[in-house]
C-alpha positions in Angstrom: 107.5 -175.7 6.7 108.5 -174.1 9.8 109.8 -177.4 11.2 113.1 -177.4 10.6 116.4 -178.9 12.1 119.7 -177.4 13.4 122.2 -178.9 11.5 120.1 -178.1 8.4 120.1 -174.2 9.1 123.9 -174.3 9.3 124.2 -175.4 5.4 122.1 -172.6 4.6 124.5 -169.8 3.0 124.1 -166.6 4.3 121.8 -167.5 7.4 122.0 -165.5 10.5 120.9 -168.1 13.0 120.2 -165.3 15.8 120.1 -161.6 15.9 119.9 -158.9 19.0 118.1 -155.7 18.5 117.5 -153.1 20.8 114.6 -150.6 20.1 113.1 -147.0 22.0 109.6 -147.0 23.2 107.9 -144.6 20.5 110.8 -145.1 18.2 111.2 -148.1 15.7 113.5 -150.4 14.5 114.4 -151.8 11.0 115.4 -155.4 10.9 117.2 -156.5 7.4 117.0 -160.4 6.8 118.6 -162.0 3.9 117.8 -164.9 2.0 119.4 -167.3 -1.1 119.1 -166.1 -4.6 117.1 -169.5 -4.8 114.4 -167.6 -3.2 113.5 -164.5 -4.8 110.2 -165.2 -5.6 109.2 -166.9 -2.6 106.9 -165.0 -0.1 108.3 -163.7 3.1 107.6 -163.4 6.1 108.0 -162.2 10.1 105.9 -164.0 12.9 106.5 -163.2 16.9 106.7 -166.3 19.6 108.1 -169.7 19.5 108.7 -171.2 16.0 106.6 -173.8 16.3 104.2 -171.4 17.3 104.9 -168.3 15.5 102.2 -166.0 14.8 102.5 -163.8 11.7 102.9 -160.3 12.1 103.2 -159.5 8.6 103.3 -161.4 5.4 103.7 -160.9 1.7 104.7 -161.6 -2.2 105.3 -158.5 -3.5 108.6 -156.9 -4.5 109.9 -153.6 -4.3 106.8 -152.0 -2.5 106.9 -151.3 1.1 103.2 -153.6 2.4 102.1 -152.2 5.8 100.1 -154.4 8.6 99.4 -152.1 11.4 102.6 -151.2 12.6 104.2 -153.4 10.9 106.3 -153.0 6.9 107.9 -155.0 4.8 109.7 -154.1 1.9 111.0 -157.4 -0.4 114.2 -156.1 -2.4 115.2 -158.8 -4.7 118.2 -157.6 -6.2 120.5 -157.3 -2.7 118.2 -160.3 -2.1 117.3 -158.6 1.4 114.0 -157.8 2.8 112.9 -155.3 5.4 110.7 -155.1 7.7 110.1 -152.1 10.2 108.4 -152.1 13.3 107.2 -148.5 14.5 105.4 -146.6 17.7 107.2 -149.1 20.3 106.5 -150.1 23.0 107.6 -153.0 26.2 105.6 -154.9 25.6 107.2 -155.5 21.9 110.0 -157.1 24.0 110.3 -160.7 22.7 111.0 -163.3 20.1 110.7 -163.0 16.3 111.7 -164.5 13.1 112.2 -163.7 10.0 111.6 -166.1 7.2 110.8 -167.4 3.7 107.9 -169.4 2.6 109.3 -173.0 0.5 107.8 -176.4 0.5 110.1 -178.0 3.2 112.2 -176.3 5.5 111.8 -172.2 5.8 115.0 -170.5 6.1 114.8 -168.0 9.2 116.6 -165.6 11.2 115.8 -165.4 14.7 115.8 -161.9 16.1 115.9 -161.3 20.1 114.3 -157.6 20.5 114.5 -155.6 23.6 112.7 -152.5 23.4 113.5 -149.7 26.5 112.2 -146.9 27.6 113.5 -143.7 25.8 112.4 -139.8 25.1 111.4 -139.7 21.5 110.5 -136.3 19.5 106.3 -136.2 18.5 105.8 -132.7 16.8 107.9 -130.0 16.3 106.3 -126.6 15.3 108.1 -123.6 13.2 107.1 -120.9 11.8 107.0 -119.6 7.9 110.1 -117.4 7.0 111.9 -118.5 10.2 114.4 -121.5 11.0 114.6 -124.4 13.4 116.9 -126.6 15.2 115.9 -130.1 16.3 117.2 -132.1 18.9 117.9 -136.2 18.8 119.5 -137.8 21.9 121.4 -141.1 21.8 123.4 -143.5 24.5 127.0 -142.8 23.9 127.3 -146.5 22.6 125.6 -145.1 19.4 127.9 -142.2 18.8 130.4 -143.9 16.1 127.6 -145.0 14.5 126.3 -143.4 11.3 123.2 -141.2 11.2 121.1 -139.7 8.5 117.7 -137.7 8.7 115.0 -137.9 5.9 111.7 -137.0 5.5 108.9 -139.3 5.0 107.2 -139.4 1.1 111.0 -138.4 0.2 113.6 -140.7 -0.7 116.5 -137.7 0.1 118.0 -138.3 3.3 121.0 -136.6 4.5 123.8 -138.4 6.4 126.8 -137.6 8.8 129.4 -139.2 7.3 131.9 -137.7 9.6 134.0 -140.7 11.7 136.0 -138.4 13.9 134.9 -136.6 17.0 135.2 -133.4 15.6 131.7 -131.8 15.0 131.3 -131.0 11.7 128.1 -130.0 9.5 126.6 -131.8 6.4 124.8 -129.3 4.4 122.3 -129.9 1.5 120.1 -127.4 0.3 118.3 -125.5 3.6 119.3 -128.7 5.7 121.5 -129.3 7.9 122.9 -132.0 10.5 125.6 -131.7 12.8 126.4 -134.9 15.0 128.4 -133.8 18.4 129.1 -137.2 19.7 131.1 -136.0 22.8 127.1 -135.2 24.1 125.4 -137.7 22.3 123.3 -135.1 20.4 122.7 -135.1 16.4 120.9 -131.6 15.4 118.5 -131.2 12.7 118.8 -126.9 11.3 116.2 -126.4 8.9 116.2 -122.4 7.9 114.5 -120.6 5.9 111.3 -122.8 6.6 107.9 -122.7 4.4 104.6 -124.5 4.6 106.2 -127.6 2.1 108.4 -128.4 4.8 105.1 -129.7 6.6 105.1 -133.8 7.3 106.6 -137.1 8.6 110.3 -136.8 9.5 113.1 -140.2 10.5 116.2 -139.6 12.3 118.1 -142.9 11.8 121.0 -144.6 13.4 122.5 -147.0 12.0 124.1 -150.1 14.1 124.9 -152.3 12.0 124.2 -153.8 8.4 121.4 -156.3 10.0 119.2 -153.2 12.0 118.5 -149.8 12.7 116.3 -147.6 15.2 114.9 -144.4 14.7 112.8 -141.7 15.7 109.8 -140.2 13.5 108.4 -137.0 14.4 105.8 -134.5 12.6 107.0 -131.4 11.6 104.1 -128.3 11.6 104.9 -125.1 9.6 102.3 -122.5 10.0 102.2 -118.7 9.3 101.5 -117.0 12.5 99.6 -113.4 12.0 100.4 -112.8 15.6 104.5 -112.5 14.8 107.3 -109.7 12.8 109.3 -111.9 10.9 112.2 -109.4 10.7 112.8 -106.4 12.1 115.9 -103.9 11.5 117.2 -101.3 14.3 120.5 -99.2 14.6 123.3 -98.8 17.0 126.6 -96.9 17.3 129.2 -99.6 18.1 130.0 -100.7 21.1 126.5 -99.2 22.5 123.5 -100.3 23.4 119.9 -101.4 21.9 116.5 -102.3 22.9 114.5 -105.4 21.1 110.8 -106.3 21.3 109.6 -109.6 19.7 105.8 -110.9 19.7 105.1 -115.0 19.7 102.4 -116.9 19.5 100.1 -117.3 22.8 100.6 -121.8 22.4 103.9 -120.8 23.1 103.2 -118.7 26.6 104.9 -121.6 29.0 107.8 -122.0 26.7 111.5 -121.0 27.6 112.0 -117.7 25.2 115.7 -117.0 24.2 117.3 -114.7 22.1 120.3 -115.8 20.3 123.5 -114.2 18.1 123.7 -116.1 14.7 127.0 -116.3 13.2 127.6 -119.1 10.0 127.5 -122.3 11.4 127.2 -121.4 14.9 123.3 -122.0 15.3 123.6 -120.0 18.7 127.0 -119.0 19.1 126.0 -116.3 22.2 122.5 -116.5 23.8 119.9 -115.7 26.5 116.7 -117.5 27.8 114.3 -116.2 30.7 112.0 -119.3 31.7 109.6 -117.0 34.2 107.0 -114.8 33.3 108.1 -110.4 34.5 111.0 -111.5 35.6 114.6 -110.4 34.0 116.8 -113.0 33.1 120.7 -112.5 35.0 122.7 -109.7 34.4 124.9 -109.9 30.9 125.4 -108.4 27.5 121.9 -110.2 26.7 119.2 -109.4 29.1 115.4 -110.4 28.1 112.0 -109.8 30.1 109.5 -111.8 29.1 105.4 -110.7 29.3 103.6 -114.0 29.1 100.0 -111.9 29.7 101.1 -109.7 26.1 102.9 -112.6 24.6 106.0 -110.0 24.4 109.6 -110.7 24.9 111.7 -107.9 25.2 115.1 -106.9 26.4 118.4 -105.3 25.6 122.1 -106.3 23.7 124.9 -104.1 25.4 128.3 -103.7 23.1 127.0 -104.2 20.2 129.7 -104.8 17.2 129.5 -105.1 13.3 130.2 -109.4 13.8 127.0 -109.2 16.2 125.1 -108.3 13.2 122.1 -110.9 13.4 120.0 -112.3 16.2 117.2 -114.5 16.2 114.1 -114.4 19.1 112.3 -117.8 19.3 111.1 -120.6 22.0 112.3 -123.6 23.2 110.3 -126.4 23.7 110.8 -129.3 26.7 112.7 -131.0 24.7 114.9 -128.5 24.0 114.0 -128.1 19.9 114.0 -124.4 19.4 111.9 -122.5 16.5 113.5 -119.0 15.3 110.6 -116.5 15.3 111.6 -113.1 14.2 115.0 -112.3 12.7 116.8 -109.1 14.5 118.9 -107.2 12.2 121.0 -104.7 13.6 122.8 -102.0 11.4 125.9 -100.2 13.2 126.1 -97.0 12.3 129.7 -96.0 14.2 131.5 -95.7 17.6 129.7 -94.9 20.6 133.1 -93.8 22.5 133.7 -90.6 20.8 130.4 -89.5 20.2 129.6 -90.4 24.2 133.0 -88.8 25.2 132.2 -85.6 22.9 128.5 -85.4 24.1 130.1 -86.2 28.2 132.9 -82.8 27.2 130.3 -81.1 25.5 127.5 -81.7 28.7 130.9 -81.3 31.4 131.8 -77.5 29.4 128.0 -76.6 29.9 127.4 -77.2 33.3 131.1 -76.0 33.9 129.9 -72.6 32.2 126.9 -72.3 33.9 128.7 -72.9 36.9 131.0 -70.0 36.2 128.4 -68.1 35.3 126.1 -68.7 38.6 129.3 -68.0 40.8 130.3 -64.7 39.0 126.5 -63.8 38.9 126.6 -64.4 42.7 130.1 -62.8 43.1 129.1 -59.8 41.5 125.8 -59.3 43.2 127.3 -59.9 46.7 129.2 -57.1 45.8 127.0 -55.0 44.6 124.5 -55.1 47.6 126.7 -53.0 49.8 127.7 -50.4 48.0 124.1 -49.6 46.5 122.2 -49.5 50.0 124.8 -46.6 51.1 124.7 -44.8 48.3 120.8 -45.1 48.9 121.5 -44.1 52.8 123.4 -41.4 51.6 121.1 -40.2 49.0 118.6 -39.9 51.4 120.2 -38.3 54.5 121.8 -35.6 51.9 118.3 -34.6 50.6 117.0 -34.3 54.0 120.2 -32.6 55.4 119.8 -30.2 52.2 116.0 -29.6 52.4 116.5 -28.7 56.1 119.4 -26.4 56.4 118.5 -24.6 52.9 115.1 -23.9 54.6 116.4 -22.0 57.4 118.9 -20.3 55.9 117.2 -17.1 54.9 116.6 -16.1 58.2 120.2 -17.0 60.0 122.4 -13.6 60.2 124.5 -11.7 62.6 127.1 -9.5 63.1 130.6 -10.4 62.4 129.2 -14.1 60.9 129.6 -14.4 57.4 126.5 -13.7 55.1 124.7 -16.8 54.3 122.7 -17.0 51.4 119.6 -18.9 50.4 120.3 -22.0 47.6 118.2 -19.9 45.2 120.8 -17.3 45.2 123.9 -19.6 44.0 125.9 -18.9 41.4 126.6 -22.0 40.0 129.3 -21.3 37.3 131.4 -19.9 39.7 131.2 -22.8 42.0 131.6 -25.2 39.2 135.4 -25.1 39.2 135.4 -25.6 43.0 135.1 -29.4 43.3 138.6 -30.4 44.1 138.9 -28.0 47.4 135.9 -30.4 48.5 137.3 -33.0 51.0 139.0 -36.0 49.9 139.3 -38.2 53.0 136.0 -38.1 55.3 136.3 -39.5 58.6 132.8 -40.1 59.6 129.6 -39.7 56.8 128.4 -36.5 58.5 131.5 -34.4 56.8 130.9 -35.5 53.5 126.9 -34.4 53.8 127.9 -31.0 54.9 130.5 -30.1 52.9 130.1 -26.6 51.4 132.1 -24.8 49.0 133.7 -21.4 49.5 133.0 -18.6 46.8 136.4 -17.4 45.3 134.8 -13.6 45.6 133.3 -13.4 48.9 133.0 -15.4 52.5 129.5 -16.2 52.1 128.6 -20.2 52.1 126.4 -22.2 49.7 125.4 -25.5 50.5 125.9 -27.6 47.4 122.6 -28.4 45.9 123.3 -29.2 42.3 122.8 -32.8 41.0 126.2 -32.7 39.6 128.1 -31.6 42.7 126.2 -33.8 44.5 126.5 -36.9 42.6 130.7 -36.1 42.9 130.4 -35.3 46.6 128.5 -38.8 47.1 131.3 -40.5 44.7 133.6 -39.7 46.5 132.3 -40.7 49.8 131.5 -44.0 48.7 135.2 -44.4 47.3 136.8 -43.1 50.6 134.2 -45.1 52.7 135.3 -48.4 50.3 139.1 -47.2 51.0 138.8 -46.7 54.6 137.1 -50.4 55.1 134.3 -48.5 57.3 130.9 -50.0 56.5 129.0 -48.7 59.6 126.6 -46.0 59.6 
């Protein structure tokens, strides 16, 4: 009977005359109610409203099975002599009065329970991808953050639970799972790695208030193998250099924030990038991505790269801030970009310093050259002339008391051949040097000098003398 007094509630051992519970639209609560070992077999119980008007929400007999009623489950455990009842998908208007109570002839033990339910961000779906990892993000009111927390998948009774009490942020690890509470910003992280289609379902993150209730989130987790995306890839670098990345992802993901992040144990993201426009590079850093929304096709560079930056990961970022891993980035240093930069740099700086060199003393030497060559041309020319003219008239040129001069045909050249160094040494003007002649040992006749070999000394040493006496001019 529902009609039952005061005083008589207060003999009841055990009895929690009134409970407050506060609940997250979309999330759900747990509510715990215990009852005397009296009552184990009795059915139980858990009505909305007024008692005396208390409608039932959900209602049952059975033991150790979890019955459902819409959103409503209860769950009878007779051995902690405690049943359960969980209310899910909430919403405002779930704001109200319930009880909680057991079925007797006579007076029903209760336990009145005052829930407020307020408006809060809860997670839906999460996607990931097969071979990659993921990282899932629950928020909380800083109320909640010495309370305990534990994550477990739905169909599973393995949960795992921050047991940590500090505020140090430390990591509980089972198996591919792990959860990290950081209750300084009110944020418990969910890393899955590794992920694979079995990791497909219903998911609970719990927090745990107290020993009469808890709230919690559910959310469905979707693995699927995309055909669209590298799961790996492997590149080189020298230390301390530079290399590029390119990373496809799936087109559902076009809107999304892309990042790429450096992975070292623990550290989920210990260094990273993100680029939330489309053809637009993110802000200048060791990271720097570029992000093709039209070719689904992030790309970028990583500047400095040393053997500790050894893995990256490219992914998306949903609006909630869960991030799936796409393609692993494995980069292989092969050695020091310093010395073989600074060899190639001395090796580039003695080339073009050679060529340099080179091109001056090729243009040294030709600016040299130029000169000399057009007056030894000058003078080639105005000797043969000079010859062919005076040699032509010679034949007919005689006279009393003038020396005999004889045609070039009649030279005798072996006696002349000795003769050079009576030739003059020092010409003042050009016009000595062409008409030198060379007097025969034997007689006073004159022969012009018509021989390539006494002319090619004649002309060397004009060009030396002209060179000596710094006279240039015709």
């Amino acid at each position: 009977m529902k009609i039952i007094l005061t005083f008589t509630l207060l003999m009841i051992p055990g009895v929690v005359i009134s409970m407050r519970v506060t609940g997250y639209s979309g999330g759900g609560v747990t509510i715990t109610c215990g009852y005397d070992e009296g009552y184990r077999a009795n059915e139980k119980y858990f009505c909305k409203g007024q008692w005396l008007t208390c409608t039932d929400q959900i209602k049952t007999k059975k033991k150790y099975k979890w019955i459902q009623q819409d959103r409503f489950s209860l769950y009878d455990d007779t051995t902690s002599r405690v049943f359960r009842v969980t209310i899910r998908d909430l919403s405002e208007q779930d704001s109200g009065i319930y009880y909680c109570g057991t079925e007797r002839d006579g007076l029903d033990p209760y336990t009145e329970v005052n829930l407020k339910v307020i408006t809060g961000q809860q997670i839906r779906s999460v996607r990931g991808y097969s071979g990659g990892n993921i990282i899932i993000n629950f928020k909380y009111e800083e109320k909640h953050k010495n309370h305990e927390k534990y994550v477990c998948k739905s169909a599973a009774d393995q949960c795992l639970t921050v047991i940590n009490t500090s505020r140090a942020a430390e990591w509980k690890h089972v198996g591919r799972f792990s959860v990290h509470d950081d209750r300084s910003a009110g944020l418990l992280r969910l890393f899955i790695r590794e992920l694979n289609e079995n990791d497909s379902g219903e998911y609970k993150i719990t927090v745990k208030v107290s020993e009469e209730y808890s709230f919690f989130s559910e959310f469905n987790l979707d693995i699927s193998d995309d055909d669209c995306c590298v799961k790996s890839i492997s590149l080189s670098a020298a230390a301390g250099g530079s290399v590029n990345i390119s990373c496809k992802y799936p087109q559902s993901h076009s809107r999304d924030v892309k990042f790429l992040c450096w992975r070292s144990g623990d550290d989920l993201c210990a260094e990273e990038t993100s680029v939330n426009q489309s053809r637009r590079w993110s802000p200048e850093g060791k990271i720097r991505l570029y992000d093709d929304r039209e070719e689904q096709l992030l790309t970028g560079s990583i500047s400095h790269v040393t053997e500790q930056h050894s893995e990256y990961w490219c992914g998306v970022q949903s609006d909630q801030g869960h991030k799936s891993f796409i393609t692993r980035v494995l980069i292989r240093v092969t050695g020091t970009s310093s010395s073989s930069s600074s060899s190639s740099s001395a090796a580039s700086f003695s080339s073009f310093q050679s060529s340099t060199s080179l091109a001056s003393l090729n243009t040294s030497s030709g600016s040299s050259l130029i000169i000399p060559l057009v007056l030894v041309l000058l003078v080639l020319i105005i000797a043969g002339l000079s010859l062919l003219f005076l040699c032509g008239d010679s034949s007919s040129q005689t006279g009393p008391g003038e020396h005999e001069v004889v045609s070039h045909t009649g030279c005798d050249y072996e006696e002349i051949k000795d003769t050079h160094k009576q030739l003059p040494t020092n010409p003042s003007v050009l016009s000595i040097c062409v008409y030198s002649t060379v007097q025969k040992d034997t007689g006073d006749s004159q022969c012009f000098i018509t021989s390539a070999e006494d002319l090619n000394y004649t002309v060397g040493n004009c060009l030396v003398n002209i060179r000596n006496n710094q006279d240039y001019s015709e």
